[in-house]
FIDO-187367 format. One record per residue (C-alpha): residue number from 0; x, y, z; residue in three letters; chain. Coordinates in steps of 0.05 Angstrom, whole numbers, plus 5000, padded with zeros to 4 digits. Example, Ala and Ser with C-alpha at 12.3 -4.5 7.8 and 13.67 -1.06 7.14 Angstrom:
BEGIN
miro:0&xx:5246&yy:4910&zz:5156&tike:ALA&balo:A
miro:1&xx:5273&yy:4979&zz:5143&tike:SER&balo:A
//
This chain:
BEGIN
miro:0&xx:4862&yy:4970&zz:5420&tike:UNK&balo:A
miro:1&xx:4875&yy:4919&zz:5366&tike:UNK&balo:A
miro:2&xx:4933&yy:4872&zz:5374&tike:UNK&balo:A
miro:3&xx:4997&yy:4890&zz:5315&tike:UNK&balo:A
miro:4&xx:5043&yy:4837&zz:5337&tike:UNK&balo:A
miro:5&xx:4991&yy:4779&zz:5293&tike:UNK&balo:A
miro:6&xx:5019&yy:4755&zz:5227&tike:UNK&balo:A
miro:7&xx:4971&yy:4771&zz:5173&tike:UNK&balo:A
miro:8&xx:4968&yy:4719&zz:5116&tike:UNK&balo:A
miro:9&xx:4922&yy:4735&zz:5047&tike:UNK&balo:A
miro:10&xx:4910&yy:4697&zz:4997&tike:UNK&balo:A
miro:11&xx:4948&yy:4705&zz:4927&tike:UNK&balo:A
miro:12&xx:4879&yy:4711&zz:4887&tike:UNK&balo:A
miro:13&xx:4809&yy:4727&zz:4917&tike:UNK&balo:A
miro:14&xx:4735&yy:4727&zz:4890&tike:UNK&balo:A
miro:15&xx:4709&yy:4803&zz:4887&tike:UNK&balo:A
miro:16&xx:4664&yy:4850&zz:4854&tike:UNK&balo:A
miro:17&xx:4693&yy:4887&zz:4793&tike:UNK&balo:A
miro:18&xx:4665&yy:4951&zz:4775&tike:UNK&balo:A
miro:19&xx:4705&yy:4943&zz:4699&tike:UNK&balo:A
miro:20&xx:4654&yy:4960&zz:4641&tike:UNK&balo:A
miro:21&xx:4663&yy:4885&zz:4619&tike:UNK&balo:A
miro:22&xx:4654&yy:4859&zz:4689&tike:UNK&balo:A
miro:23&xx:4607&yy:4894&zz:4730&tike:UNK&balo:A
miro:24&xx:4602&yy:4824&zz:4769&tike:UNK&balo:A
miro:25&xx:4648&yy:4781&zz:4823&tike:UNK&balo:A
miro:26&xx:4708&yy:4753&zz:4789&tike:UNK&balo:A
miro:27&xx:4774&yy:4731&zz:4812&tike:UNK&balo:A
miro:28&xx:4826&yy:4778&zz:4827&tike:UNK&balo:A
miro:29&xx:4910&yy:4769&zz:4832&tike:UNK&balo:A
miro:30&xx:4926&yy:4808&zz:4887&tike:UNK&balo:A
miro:31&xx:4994&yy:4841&zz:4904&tike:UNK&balo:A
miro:32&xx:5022&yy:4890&zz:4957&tike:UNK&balo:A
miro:33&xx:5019&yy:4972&zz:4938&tike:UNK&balo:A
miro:34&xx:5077&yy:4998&zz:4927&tike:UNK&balo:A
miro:35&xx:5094&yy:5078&zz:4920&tike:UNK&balo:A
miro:36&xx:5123&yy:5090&zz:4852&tike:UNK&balo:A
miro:37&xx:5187&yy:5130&zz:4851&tike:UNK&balo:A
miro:38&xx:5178&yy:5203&zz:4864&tike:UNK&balo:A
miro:39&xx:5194&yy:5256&zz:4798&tike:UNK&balo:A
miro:40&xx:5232&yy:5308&zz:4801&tike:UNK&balo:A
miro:41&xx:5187&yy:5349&zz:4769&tike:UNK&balo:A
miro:42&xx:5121&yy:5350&zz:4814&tike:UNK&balo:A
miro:43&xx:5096&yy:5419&zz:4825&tike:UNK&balo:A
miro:44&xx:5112&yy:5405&zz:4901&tike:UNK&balo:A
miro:45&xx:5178&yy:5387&zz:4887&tike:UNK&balo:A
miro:46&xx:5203&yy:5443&zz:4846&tike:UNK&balo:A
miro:47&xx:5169&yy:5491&zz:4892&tike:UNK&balo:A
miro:48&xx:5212&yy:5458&zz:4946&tike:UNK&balo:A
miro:49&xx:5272&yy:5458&zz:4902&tike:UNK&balo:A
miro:50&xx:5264&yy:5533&zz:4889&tike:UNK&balo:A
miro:51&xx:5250&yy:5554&zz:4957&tike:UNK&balo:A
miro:52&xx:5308&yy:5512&zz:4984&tike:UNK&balo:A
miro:53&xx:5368&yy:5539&zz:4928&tike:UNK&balo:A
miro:54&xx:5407&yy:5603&zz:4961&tike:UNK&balo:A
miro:55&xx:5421&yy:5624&zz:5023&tike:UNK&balo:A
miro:56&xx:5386&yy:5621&zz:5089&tike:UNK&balo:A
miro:57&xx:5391&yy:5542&zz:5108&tike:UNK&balo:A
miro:58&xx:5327&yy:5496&zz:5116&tike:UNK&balo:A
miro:59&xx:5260&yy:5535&zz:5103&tike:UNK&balo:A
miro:60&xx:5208&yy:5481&zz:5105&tike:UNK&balo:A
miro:61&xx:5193&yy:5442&zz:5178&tike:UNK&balo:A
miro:62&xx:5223&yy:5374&zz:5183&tike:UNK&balo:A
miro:63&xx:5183&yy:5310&zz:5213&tike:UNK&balo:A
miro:64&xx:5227&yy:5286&zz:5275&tike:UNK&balo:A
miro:65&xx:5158&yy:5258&zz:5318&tike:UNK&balo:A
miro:66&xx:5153&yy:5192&zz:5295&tike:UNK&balo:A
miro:67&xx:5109&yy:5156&zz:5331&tike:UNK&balo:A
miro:68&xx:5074&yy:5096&zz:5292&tike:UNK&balo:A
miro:69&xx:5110&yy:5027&zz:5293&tike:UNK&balo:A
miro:70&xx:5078&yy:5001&zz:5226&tike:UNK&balo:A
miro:71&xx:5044&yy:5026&zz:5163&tike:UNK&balo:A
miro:72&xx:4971&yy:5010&zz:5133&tike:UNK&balo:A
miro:73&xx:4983&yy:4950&zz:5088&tike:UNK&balo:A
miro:74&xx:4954&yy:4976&zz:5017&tike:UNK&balo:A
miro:75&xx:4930&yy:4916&zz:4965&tike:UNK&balo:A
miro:76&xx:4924&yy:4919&zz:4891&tike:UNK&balo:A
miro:77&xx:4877&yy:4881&zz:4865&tike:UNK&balo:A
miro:78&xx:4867&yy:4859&zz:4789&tike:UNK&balo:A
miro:79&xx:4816&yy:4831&zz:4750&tike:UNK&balo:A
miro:80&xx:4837&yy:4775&zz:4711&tike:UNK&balo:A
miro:81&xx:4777&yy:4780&zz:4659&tike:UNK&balo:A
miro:82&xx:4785&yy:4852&zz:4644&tike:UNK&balo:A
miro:83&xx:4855&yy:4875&zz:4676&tike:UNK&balo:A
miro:84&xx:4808&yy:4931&zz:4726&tike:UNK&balo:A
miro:85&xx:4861&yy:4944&zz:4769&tike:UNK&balo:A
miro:86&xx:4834&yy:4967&zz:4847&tike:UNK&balo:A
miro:87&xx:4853&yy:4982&zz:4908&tike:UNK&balo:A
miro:88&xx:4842&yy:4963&zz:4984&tike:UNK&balo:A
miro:89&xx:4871&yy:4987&zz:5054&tike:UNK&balo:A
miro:90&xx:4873&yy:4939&zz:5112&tike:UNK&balo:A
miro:91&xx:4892&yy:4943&zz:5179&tike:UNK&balo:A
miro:92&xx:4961&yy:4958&zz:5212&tike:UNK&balo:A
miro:93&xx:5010&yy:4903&zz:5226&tike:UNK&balo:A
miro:94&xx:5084&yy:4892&zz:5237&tike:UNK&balo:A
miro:95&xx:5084&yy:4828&zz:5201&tike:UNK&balo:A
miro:96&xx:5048&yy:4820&zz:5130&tike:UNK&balo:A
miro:97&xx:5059&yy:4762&zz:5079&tike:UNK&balo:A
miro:98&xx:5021&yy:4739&zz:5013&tike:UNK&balo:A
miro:99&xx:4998&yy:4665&zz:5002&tike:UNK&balo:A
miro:100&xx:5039&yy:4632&zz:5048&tike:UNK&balo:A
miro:101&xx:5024&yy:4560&zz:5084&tike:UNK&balo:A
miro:102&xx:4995&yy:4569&zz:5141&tike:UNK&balo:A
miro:103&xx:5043&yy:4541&zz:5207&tike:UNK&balo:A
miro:104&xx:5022&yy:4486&zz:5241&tike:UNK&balo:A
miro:105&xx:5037&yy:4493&zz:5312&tike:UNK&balo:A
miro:106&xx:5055&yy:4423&zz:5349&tike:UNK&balo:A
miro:107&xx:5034&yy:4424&zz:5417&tike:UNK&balo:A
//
């Protein structure tokens, strides 16, 4: 069991390998948060849907109603600032997820 309820704090840049053809060596990288680009219209999955959907006969594909996770997989893009490489890497799960900020100092 890992503990979710932690705040998880990275850095805005880090040091790591670069696979670009330039590279090929540890450089720094600016790193952001994923996120999904908006989804076209006119995916093969989509118009398949679309089709099946049209007409009579009401909802034909299953719909997701389980939900059971509380957080998602924080995805971060990272990119080379000698070459532009852009890459990416998953880390764990957690509720709370921020980039570069000051740490909090607690005062006991």
């Amino acid at each position: 069991y890992i503990s979710l309820d932690k705040m998880v704090n990275v850095p805005k840049e880090r040091k790591t390998y670069c696979k670009g053809k330039k590279c090929n060596k540890h450089t720094l990288h600016k790193v952001t948060q994923y996120k999904a680009g908006k989804a076209s219209n006119f995916a093969q999955g989509k118009r398949r849907y679309d089709n099946k959907q049209a007409g009579f006969g009401g909802q034909t594909k299953p719909v997701f109603h389980k939900k059971a996770k509380t957080t998602k997989k924080i995805t971060l893009r990272l990119e080379c600032k000698e070459c532009k490489a852009k890459k990416q890497l998953c880390i764990k799960r957690t509720k709370h997820f921020e980039l570069g900020e000051k740490k909090k100092v607690e005062k006991y």
